[in-house]
N, C-alpha and C positions, 0 to 999 in steps of 0.2 A: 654573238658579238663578244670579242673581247678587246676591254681597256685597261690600261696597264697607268701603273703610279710610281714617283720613287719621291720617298722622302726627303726635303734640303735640308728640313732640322729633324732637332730630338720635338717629340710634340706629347710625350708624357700620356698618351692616350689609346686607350682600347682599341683593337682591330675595329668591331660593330661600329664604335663610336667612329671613329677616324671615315666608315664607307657611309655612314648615313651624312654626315656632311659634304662626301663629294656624290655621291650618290643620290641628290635628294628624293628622287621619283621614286625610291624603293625605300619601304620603312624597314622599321631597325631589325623590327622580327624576318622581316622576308630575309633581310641579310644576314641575320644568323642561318637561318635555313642554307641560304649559299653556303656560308663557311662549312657548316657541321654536315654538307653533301659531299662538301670537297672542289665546291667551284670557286673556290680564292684559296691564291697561293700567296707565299712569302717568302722572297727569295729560293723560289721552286719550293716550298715545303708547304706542306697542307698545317693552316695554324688552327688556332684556338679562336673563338670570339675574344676571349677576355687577353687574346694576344698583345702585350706593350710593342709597339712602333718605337723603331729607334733613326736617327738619320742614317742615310742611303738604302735605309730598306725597299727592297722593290716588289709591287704589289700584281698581280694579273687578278681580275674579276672577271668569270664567264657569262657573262649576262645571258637570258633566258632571251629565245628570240621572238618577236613581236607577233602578234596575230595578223592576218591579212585586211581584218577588216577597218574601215574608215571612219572619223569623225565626220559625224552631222554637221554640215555646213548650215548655221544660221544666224541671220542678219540680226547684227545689234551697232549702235552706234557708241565710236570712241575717238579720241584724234587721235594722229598719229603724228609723233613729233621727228620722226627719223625712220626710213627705211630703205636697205639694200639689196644685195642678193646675198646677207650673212646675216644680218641680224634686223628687227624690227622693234621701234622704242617706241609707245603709245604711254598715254591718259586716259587709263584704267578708271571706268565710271564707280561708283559708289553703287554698292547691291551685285554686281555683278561678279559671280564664283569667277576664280581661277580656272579652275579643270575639272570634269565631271567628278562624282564621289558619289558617295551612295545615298540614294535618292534624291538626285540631280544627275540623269544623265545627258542632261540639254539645259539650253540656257547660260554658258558659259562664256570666259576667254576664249578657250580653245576654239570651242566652236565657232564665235565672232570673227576669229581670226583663220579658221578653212575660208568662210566667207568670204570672208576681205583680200585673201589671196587666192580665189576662185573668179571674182567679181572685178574686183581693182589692181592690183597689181602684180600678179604673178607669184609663182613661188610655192611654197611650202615651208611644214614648221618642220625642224629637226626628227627621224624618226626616234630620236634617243626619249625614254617616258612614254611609248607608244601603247609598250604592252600592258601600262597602267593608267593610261586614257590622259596622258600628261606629255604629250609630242611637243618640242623645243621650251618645256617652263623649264628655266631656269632658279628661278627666284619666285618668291607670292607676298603677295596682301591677301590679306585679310578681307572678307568676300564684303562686306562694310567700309572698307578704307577706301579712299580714292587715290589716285596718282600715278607717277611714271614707271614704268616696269619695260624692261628688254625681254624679248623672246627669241630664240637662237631657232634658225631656219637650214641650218647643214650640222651635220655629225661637229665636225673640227670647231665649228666656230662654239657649238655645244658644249662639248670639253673645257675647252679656253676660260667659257666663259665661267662655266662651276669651278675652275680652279680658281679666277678671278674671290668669286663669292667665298671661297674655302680658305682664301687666304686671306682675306677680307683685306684687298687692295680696291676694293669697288668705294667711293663717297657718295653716302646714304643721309639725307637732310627730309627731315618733315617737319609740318607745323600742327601744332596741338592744342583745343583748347581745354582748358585744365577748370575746375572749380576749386577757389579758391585763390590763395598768393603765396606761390613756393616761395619760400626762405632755407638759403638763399637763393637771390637771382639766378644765380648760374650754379652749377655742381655735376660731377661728375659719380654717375651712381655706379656702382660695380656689388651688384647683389647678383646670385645664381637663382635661376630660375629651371624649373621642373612643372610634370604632370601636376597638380591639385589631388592632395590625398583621399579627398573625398567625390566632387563634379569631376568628371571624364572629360568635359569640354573647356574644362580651365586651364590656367597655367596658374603656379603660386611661387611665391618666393620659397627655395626648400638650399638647407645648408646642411644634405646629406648626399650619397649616393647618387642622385636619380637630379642633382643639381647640377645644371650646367653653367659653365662665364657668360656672364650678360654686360654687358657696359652699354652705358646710354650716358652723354652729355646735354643736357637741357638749359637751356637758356632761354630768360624774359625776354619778350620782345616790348610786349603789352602788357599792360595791368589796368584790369577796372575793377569795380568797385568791388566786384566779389568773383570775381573772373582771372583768366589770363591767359594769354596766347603766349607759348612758346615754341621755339626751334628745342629739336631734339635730334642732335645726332645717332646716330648707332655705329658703335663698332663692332658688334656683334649683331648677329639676327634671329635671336629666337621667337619661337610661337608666343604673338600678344606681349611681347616684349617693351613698348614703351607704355601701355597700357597697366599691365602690370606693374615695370616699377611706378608710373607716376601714383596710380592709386595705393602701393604699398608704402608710399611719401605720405599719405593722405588727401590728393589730389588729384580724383580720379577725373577721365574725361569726360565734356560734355557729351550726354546722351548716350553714356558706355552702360546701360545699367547692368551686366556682367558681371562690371570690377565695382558698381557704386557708384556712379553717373548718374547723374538726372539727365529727363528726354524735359527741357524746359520750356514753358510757353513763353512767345513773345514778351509778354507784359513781366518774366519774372528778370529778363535779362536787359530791360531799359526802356526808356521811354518811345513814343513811333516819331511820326506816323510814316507809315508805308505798308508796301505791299500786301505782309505777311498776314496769314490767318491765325490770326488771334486765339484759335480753337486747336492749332496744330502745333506739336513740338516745333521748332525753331529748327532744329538739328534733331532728326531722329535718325540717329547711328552714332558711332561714338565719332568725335569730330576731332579726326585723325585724314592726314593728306601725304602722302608720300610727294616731295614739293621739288627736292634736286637729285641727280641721281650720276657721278659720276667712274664712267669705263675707262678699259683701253678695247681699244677694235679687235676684236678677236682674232682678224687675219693680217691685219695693219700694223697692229698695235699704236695708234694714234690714241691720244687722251683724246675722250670727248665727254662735252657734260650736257644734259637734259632737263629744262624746267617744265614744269606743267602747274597751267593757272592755278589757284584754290577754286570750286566748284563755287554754286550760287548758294548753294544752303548756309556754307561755314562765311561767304560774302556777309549775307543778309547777319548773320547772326555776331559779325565782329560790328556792322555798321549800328546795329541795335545797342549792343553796349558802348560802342562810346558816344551814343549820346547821355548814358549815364556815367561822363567823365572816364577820359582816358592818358594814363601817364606812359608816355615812350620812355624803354632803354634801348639802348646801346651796348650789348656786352660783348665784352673781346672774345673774338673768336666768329661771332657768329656771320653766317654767309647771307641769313633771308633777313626779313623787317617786314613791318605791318603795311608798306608802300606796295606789299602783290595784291593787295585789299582795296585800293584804291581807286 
């Protein structure tokens, strides 16, 4: 297979760098590996990785072609809040990986979704990602987060849609709970985030090389006594990204213990009585929801936008604290509020 790019602007950015964001299913190394074989071109010329991108440059990438064999179809439950014969948009459960990886080769999106398109509605996911067990992802959560994600089911609409993401014309909204009371309410963080110099499985704030643009808008919704729900934009999408900045604020999320989270019991976040087991985290994952998510149609090009409930965990867990007093905002800009809780 080859897919071919041309640049609209100047983007100041490395070949590797520039294919691993429209690229996402192939990491950075395997893309170097292409370049330095000689399967990506630049305006017909064999480049460099550390090649600068200039506007109108034009790209061809030979991609490796897919193995024969299939995704394990196996049943898991999600809803699905949209689906056609181009694209399908669900409410991605909490625990549940993206795409196989290593040592996980079941148990998945992916897999839920053979199923579901074996069993219910027909169809199939994009073979693009195939050959690295990532057939029609687009975009991921975090195998903890919950919320709305598209998955692209044809080649073209596949495309459409990473260029959507790579050019971050997509609106990305989730709600967060934070430990603590950001000051101020509202703020626009624009920290670069990178690998963790030391854990392999982090991300950290890094203001070198290996730093990428990160932007995140966070806005209060909520405030309790030692708590807070916020909306958090992204303009950017990097790995653990709101997570990361919140707790490099000092405000990390509930039940993130990663970034500095507590996994908290009922009784430390308010008074009952209800349901909850007294003996179990309230929220054990970090209490992060992917909440709005808007496109354009990848064949239509229609704007459409996507909400998916808040889960019962992060429910239970705003209804606990305010009964230990809860003060509403209102901040400009913001699209959710604490009435999806209700």
């Amino acid at each position: 297979m080859v897919v071919h790019f041309k640049l609209r602007r100047d983007l100041d950015k490395r070949l590797d760098r520039y294919l691993t964001d429209r690229i996402p299913f192939l990491s950075r190394t395997g893309l170097q590996h292409l370049i330095r074989d000689g399967a990506v071109l630049v305006n017909d010329r064999t480049p460099k990785a550390s090649t600068k991108l200039r506007q109108g440059d034009r790209l061809s990438v030979f991609l490796p072609a897919p193995p024969s064999s299939d995704i394990p179809a196996e049943q898991h439950d999600f809803d699905v809040l949209h689906e056609d014969e181009y694209i399908i948009v669900l409410n991605k459960p909490a625990g549940l990986l993206v795409h196989p990886a290593k040592g996980h080769q079941s148990g998945t999106l992916v897999n839920a979704l053979a199923w579901h398109f074996q069993n219910r509605s027909g169809g199939e996911l994009s073979k693009v990602g195939q050959d690295h067990a990532r057939p029609g992802i687009v975009h991921r959560l975090d195998r903890h987060t919950s919320g709305v994600m598209v998955a692209a089911k044809n080649e073209t609409a596949h495309w459409r849609l990473v260029k959507q993401f790579e050019e971050r014309t997509v609106g990305k909204r989730y709600l967060a709970m934070s430990h603590g009371l950001p000051e101020p309410a509202a703020e626009l963080i624009d920290t670069p985030l990178g690998p963790h110099p030391r854990q392999r499985l982090l991300q950290a704030v890094r203001h070198d090389e290996l730093g990428k643009p990160a932007v995140s808008i966070y806005r209060t919704l909520e405030q309790y006594e030692e708590h807070t729900l916020v909306e958090v934009e992204l303009k950017t999408g990097r790995t653990h990204q709101i997570r990361v900045h919140l707790s490099h604020r000092g405000h990390p999320l509930l039940g993130d213990d990663l970034y500095g989270g507590k996994r908290s019991l009922p009784a430390a976040l308010g008074p009952g009585p209800d349901e909850l087991d007294l003996a179990k985290p309230v929220v054990d994952r970090q209490a992060l929801h992917a909440t709005h998510l808007r496109i354009h149609h990848p064949i239509s090009g229609e704007p459409m936008s996507f909400a998916a409930s808040p889960p019962e965990d992060l429910c239970g867990a705003v209804r606990r604290l305010r009964r230990g007093g809860c003060t509403t905002l209102s901040p400009a800009g913001a699209e959710l509020s604490g009435r999806l809780f209700d």
